[in-house]
C-alpha positions as CSV (number, residue, x, y, z in Angstrom):
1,X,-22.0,15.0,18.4
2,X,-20.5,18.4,18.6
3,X,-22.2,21.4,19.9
4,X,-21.9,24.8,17.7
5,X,-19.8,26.3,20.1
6,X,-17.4,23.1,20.4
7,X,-17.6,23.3,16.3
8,X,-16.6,26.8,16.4
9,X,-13.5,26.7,18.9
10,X,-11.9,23.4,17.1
11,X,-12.2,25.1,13.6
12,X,-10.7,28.3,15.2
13,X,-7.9,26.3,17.1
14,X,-7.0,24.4,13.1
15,X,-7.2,27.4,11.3
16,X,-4.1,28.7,13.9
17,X,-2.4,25.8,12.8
18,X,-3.7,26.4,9.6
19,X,-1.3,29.3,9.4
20,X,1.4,27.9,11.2
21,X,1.5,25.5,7.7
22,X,1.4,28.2,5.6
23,X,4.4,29.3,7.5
24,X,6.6,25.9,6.9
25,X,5.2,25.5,3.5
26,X,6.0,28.9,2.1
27,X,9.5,29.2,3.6
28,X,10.0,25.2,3.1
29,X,9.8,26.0,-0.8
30,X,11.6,29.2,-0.3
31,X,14.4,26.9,1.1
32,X,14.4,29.1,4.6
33,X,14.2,28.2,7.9
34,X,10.5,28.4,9.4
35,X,11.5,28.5,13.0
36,X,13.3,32.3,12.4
37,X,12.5,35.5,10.6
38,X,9.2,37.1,10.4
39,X,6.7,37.0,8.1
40,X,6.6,38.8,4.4
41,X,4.2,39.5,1.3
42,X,5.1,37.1,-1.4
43,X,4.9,40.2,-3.6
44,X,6.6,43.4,-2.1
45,X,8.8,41.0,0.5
46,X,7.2,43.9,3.1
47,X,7.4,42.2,6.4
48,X,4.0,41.6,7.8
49,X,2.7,42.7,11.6
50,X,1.1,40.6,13.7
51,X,-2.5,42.0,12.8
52,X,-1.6,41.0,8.7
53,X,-1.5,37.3,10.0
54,X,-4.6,36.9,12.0
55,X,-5.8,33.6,10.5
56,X,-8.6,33.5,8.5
57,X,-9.8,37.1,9.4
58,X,-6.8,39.3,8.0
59,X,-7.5,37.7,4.3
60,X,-11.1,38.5,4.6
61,X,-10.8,41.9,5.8
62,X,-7.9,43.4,3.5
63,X,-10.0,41.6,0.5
64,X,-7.5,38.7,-0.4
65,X,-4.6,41.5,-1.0
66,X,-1.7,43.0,0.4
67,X,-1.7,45.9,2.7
68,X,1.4,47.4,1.4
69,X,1.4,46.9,-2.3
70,X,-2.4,45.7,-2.8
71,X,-1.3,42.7,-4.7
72,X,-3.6,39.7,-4.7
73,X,-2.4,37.0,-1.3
74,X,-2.2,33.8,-2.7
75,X,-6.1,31.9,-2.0
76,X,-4.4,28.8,-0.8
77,X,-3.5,30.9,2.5
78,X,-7.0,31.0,3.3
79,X,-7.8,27.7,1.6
80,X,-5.2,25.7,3.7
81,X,-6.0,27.5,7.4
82,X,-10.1,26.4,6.3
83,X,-9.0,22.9,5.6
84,X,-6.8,22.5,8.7
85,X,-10.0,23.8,10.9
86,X,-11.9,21.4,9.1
87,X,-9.4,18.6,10.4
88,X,-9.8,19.1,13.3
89,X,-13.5,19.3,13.3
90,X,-13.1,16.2,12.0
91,X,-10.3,14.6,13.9
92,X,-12.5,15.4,17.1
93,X,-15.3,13.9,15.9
94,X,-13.9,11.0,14.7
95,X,-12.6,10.5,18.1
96,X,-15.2,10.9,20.0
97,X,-16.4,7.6,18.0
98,X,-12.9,5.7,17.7
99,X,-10.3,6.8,20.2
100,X,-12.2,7.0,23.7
101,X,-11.7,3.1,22.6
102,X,-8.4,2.8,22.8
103,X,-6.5,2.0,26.4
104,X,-4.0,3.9,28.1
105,X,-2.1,5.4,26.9
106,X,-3.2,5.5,23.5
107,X,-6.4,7.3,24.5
108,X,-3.8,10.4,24.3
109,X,-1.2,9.1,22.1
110,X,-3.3,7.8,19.3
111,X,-5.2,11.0,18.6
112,X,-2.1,13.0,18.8
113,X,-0.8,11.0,16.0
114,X,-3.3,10.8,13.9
115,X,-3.9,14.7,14.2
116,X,-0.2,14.9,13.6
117,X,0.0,12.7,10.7
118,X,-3.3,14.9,9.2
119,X,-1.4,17.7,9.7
120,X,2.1,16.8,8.0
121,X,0.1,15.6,5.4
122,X,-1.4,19.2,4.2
123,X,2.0,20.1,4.0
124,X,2.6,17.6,1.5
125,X,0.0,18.4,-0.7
126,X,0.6,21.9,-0.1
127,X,3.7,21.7,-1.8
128,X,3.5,19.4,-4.1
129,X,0.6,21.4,-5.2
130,X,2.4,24.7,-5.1
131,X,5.6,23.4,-7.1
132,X,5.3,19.3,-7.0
133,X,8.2,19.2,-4.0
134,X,7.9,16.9,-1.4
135,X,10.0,18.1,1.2
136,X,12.1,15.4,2.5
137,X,11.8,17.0,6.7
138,X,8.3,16.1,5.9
139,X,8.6,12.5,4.7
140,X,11.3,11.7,7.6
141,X,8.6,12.9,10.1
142,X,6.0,11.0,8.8
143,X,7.8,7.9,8.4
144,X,9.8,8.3,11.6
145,X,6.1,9.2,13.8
146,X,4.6,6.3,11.8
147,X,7.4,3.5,12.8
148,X,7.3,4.6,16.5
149,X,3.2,4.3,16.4
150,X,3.5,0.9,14.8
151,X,6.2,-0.6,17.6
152,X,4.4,1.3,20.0
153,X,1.0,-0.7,19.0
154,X,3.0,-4.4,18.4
155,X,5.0,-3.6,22.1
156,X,1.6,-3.2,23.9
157,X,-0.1,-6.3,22.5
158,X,-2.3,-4.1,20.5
159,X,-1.2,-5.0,16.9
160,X,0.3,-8.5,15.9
161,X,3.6,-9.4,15.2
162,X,2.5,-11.1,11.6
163,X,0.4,-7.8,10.7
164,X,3.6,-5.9,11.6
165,X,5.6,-7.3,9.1
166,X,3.4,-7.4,6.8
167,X,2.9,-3.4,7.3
168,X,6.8,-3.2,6.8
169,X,6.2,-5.6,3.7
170,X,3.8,-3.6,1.9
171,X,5.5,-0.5,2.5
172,X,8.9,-1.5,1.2
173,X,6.8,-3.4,-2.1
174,X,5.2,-0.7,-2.8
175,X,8.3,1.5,-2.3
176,X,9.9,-0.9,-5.3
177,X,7.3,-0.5,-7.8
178,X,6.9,3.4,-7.3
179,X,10.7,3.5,-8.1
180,X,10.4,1.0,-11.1
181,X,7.5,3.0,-12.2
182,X,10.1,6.1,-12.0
183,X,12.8,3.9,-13.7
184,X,10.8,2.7,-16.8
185,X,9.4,5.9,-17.5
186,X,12.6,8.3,-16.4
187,X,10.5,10.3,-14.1
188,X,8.6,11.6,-16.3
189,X,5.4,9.5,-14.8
190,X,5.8,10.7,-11.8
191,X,8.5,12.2,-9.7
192,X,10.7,10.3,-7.1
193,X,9.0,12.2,-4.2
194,X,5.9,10.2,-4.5
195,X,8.4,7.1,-4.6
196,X,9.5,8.2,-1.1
197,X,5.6,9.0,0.3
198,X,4.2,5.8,-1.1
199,X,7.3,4.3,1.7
200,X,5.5,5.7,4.9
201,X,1.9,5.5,3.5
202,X,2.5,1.2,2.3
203,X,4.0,1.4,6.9
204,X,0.6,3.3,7.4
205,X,-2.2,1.7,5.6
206,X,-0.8,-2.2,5.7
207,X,-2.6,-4.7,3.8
208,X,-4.5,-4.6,2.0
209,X,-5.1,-0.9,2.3
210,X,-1.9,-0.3,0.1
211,X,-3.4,-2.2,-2.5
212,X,-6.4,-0.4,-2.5
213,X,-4.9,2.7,-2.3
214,X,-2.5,2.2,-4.8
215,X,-4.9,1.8,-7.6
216,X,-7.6,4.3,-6.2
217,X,-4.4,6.8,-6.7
218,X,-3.8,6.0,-10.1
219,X,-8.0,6.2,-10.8
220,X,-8.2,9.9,-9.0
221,X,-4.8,10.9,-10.7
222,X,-6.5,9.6,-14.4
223,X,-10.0,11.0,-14.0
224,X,-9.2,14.7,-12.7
225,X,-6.1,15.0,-15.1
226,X,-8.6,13.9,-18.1
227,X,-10.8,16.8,-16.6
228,X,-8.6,19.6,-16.7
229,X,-7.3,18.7,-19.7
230,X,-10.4,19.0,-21.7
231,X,-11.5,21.8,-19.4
232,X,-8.6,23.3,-20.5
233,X,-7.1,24.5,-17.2
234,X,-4.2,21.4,-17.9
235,X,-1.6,20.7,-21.2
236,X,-1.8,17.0,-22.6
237,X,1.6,15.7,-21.3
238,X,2.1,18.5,-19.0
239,X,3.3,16.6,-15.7
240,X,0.7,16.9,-12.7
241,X,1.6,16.8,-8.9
242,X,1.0,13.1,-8.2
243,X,1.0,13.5,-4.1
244,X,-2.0,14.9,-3.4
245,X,-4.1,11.7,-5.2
246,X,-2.2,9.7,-3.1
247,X,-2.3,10.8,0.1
248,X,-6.7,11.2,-0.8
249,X,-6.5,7.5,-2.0
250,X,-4.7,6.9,1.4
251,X,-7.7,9.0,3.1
252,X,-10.0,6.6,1.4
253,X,-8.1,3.9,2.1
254,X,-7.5,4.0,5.9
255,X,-11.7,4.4,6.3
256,X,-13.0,2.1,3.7
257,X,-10.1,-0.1,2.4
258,X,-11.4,-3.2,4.2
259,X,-15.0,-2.7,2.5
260,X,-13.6,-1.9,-0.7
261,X,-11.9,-5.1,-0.6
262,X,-14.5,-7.1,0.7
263,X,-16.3,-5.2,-2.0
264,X,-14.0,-6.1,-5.1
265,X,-13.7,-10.0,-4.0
266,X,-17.3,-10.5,-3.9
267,X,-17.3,-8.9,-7.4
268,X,-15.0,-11.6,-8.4
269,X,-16.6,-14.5,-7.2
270,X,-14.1,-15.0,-4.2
């Protein structure tokens, strides 16, 4: 378990890297470089001092708005630096559960990734939220971290060869119907982004994960996009950001996939 104060530094640390996001995602859909230039106010473009980009804190005390020209900060700022701190609340205590079984030296290496992959995640949904983009740096780094974890776990012994392939199977299947799905209904189902993510998820999740995640995705995607429709906050026909309910599916997936499976072939009989 972790102790208040241990609860309080990790959510602290994430809401630093929190900001950090916030900082690729913004100048990501800007198309700027995030390792140069200094911080500005969506609004005015006033560049912002070090004490305007204290993470959590600066939003909370200038009331959600500018300094310079008052106008409102974008919520998802805050939003994004809360739910990074609560990864890593959450990626520490999942650890202390999974990881301290792993063997040297994925007792380091595999909670790193993991964190990692948490992390390149957000920016995904960040900005498929903010303007349904996908940024290919992103993809490449989750798919190129994700194929190095997967040899890395098959080299040590760790991961069979057969589930290997059938990792790299999944992923390229699912990878086909995505972009037949994009073919037959011209992109207007979904864009060819979430072709490219489903790649690196199918490596991630194997089977039969995909599989469950693949129709949990189009579930979440139905149900909330019925809801804001007749909660009138989304126009019939009006294309949704398809990412983030496959990356949650994928969440879903990678705890309970194996029990939803067992689940679903015990409802049929099997």
């Amino acid at each position: 378990m972790i102790d208040a104060a241990s609860f309080v530094l990790l959510f602290l640390l994430g809401s630093i890297f929190g900001s950090f996001i916030n900082v690729v995602v913004v100048r990501t859909l800007a198309g700027k470089s995030w390792v140069k230039g200094r911080s500005r106010c969506d609004s005015c473009k006033h560049q912002l001092s070090w004490f305007d980009n204290i993470p959590l804190l600066s939003y909370l005390l200038l009331g959600g708005k500018c300094r310079y020209c008052q106008k409102k900060i974008d919520p998802s700022h805050l939003l994004l630096e809360i739910l990074t701190g609560c990864l890593f609340v959450w990626w520490w205590w999942m650890g202390s559960v999974f990881f301290r079984l792993s063997q040297h030296p994925l007792v380091v290496v595999q909670p790193l990734f993991w964190l990692s992959i948490g992390m390149i995640l957000l920016v995904i949904v960040a900005t498929d939220i903010k303007k349904m983009i996908i940024p290919d740096g992103a993809l490449i780094l989750l798919t190129g971290l994700t194929l190095v974890y997967r040899i890395t776990l098959v080299t040590m012994g760790i991961m069979q060869v057969a589930d290997w392939w059938l990792s790299l199977a999944s992923s390229l299947v699912a990878g086909l119907i995505f972009f037949g799905l994009w073919l037959f209904t011209k992109g207007k189902g979904m864009g060819f982004g979430d072709v490219k993510l489903v790649v690196p998820l199918g490596l991630l999740l194997g089977w039969p994960r995909i599989l469950v995640a693949f129709q949990l995705s189009f579930i979440l995607g139905a149900v909330v996009g019925v809801a804001l429709v007749l909660w009138g906050k989304q126009k019939y026909k009006k294309p949704m950001p398809f990412g983030p309910f496959l990356i949650l599916a994928t969440l879903i997936s990678l705890v309970w996939g194996h029990s939803i499976t067992a689940w679903y072939l015990g409802l049929m009989g099997f």
